[in-house]
C-alpha positions as CSV (number, residue, x, y, z in Angstrom):
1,X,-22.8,10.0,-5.8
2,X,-25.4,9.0,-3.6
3,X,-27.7,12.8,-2.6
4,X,-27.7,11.5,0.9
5,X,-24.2,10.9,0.9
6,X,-22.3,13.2,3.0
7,X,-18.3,12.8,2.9
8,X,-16.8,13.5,6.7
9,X,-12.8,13.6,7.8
10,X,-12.9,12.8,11.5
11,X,-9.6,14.1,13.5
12,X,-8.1,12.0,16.0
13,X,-5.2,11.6,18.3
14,X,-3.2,8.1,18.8
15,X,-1.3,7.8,22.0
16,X,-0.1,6.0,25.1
17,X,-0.1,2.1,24.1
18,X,-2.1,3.0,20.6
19,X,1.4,3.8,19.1
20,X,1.5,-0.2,19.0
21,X,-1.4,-0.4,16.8
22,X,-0.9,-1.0,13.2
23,X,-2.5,0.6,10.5
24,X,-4.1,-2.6,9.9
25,X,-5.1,-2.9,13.1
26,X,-6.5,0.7,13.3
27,X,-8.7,0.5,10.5
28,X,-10.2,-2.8,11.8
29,X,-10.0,-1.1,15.1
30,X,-12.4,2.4,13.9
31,X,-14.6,-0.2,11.7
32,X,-15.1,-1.7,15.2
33,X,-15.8,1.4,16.9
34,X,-18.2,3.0,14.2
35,X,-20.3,-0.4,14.5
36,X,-20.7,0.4,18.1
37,X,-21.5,4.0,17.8
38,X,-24.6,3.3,15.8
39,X,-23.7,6.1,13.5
40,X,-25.4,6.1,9.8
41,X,-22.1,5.7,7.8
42,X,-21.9,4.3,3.8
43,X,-20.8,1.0,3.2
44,X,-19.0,-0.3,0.1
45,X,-20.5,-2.4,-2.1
46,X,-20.1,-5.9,-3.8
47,X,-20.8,-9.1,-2.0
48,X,-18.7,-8.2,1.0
49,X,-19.9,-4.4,2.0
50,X,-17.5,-2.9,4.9
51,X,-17.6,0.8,6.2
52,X,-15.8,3.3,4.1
53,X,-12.6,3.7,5.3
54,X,-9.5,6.3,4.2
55,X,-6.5,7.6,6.4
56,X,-5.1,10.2,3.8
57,X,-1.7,9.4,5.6
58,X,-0.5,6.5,7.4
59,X,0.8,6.9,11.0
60,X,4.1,4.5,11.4
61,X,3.9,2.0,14.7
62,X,5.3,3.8,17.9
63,X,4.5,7.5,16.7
64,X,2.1,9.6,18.0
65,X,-0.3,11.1,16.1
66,X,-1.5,14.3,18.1
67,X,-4.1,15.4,14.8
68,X,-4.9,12.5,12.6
69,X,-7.1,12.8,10.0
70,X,-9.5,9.9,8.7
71,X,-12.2,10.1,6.0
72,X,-16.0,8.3,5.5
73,X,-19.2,8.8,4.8
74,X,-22.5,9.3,6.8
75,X,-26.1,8.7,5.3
76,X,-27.5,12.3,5.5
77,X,-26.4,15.3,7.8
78,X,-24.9,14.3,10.8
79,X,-23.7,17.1,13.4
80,X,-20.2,17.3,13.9
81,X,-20.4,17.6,17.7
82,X,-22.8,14.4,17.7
83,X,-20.2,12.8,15.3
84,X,-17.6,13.2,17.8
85,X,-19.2,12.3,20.7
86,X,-20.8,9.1,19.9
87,X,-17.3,8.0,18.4
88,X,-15.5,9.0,21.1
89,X,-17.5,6.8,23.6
90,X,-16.8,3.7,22.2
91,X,-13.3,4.3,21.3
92,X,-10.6,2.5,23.3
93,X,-7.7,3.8,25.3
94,X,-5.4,6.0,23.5
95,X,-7.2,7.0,20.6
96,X,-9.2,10.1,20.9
97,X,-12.4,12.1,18.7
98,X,-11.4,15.8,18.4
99,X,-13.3,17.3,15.4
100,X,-15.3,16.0,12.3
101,X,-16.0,18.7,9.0
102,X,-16.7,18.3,5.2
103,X,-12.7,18.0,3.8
104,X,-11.5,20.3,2.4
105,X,-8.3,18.9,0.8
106,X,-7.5,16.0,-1.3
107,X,-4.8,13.6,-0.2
108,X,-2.9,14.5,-3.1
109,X,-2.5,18.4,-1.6
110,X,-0.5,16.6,1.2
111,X,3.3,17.9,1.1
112,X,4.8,17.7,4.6
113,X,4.1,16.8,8.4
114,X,5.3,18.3,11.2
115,X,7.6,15.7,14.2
116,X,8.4,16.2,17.6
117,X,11.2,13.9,18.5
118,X,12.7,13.4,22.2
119,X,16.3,11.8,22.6
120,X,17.4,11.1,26.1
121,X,21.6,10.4,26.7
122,X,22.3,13.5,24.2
123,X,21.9,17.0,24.2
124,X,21.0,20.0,21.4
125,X,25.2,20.4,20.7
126,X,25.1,17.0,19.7
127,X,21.9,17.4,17.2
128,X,23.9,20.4,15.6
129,X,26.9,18.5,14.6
130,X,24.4,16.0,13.4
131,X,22.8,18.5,11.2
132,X,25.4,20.2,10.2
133,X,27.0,17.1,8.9
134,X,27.4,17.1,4.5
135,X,25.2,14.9,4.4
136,X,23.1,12.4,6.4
137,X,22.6,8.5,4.2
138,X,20.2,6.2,5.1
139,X,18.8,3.3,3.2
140,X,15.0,3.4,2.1
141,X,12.5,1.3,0.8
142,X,11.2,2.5,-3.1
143,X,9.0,0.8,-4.9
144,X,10.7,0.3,-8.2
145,X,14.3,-0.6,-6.6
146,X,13.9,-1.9,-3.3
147,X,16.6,-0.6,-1.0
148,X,18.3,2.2,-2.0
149,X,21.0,4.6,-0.1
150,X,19.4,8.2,0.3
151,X,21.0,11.6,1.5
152,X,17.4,12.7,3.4
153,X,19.4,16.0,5.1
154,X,18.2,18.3,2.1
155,X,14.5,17.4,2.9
156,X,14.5,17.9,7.0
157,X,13.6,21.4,7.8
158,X,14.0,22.0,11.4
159,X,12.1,24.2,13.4
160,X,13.6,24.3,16.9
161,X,15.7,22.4,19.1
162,X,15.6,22.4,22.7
163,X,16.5,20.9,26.1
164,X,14.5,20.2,29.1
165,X,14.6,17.7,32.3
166,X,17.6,15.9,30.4
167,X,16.1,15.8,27.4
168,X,16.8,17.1,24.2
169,X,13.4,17.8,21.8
170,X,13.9,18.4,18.1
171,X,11.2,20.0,16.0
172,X,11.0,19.2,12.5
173,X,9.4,18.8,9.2
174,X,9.6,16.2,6.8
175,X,8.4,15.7,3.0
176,X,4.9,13.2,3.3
177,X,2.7,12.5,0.2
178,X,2.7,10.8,-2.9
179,X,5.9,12.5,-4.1
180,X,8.1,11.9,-1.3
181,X,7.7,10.8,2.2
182,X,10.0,10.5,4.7
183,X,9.6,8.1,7.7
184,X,10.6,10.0,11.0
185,X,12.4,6.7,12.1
186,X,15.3,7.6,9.0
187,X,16.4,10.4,11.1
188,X,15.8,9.1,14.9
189,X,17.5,5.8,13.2
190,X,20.6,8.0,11.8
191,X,21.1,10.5,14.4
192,X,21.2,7.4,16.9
193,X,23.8,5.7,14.9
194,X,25.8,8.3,14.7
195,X,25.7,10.4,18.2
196,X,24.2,7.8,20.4
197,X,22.1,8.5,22.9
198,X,18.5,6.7,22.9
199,X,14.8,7.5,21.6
200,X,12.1,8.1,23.9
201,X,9.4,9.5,21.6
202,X,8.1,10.5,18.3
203,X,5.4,12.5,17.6
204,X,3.4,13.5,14.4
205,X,1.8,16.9,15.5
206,X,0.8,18.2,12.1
207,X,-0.2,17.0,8.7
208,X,0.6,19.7,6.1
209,X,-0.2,21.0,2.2
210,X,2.5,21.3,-0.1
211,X,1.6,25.5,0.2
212,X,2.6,25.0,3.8
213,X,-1.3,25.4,5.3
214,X,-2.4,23.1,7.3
215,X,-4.3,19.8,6.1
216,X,-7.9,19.7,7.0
């Protein structure tokens, strides 16, 4: 590696009309920003160099993502406050700077994230019965045999539930990684189905290790 190389994870959040921006479209999007900020990041090489890029987990259209974390490289020591400053000026509405540090985790140390969903037309006796259900099947996408029926209710861990203005908030946690990961849409999707009642957000407020510390 490159001496003057210095490897940085930015931490953002993605809200408001963001949620509609793909993960596509949010790479292109920080590439983009980066240009504008005049930072000294490293490039790849080959005949087409682009600015090192790497979300160590992807953030689904329409969530929220209130600490998202996003890895690249500057060309010597740049100080994190600076980093964050000069990013966050040319970012556009909805996505946010909040810190930038040497990582300290690999992607593969990823084991869970932490949700915040809202339902509206429901309330916390009806998420109960939900959970409490044998089990709770949804059809999921793997890579070797396409569709497949899954029970997911042995992998949700939820950590509260709770009302509030006619709303009914569910905290959870849910398996992410390269082992298993669990869309949050499975269970907004399922819960829907089966107890009505409508969606009204979703939000990804923690990225976590498999040993249950947070990811940074």
């Amino acid at each position: 590696m490159n001496d003057e190389r210095r490897a940085v994870r930015l931490f953002f959040e993605k809200s408001g009309r963001a949620v509609y921006i793909s993960h596509l479209d949010l790479l292109r999007t920080m590439q983009r920003a980066i240009k504008r900020s005049g930072l000294p990041v490293w490039y790849s090489e080959g005949y087409n160099p682009r600015i090192y890029l790497n979300f160590p987990l992807a953030l689904p259209v329409g969530c929220e993502g209130m600490n998202e974390a996003m890895d690249l490289y500057t060309i010597g020591e740049v100080p994190a406050d600076e980093f964050v400053r000069r990013l966050g000026a040319v970012l556009p509405e909805g996505i946010y700077a909040k810190s930038a540090a040497a990582p300290v985790h690999t992607n593969k140390e990823i084991g869970s994230a932490e949700y915040e969903v809202c339902f509206e037309g429901t309330d916390e006796d009806a998420v109960r019965r939900f959970l409490d259900s044998d089990r709770i099947e949804v059809e999921k996408r793997s890579k070797k045999k396409g569709m497949i029926l899954m029970d997911i209710k042995p992998h949700v861990t939820v950590n509260g539930i709770s009302s509030r203005d006619g709303r009914t908030i569910v905290d959870m946690r849910l398996p992410a990684g390269n082992e298993l990961n669990i869309n949050a849409a499975l269970f907004t999707d399922a819960f829907i189905g089966n107890s009505g009642g409508s969606l009204l957000y979703t939000k990804r407020t923690k990225i976590l290790c498999a040993d249950g510390g947070e990811f940074k």
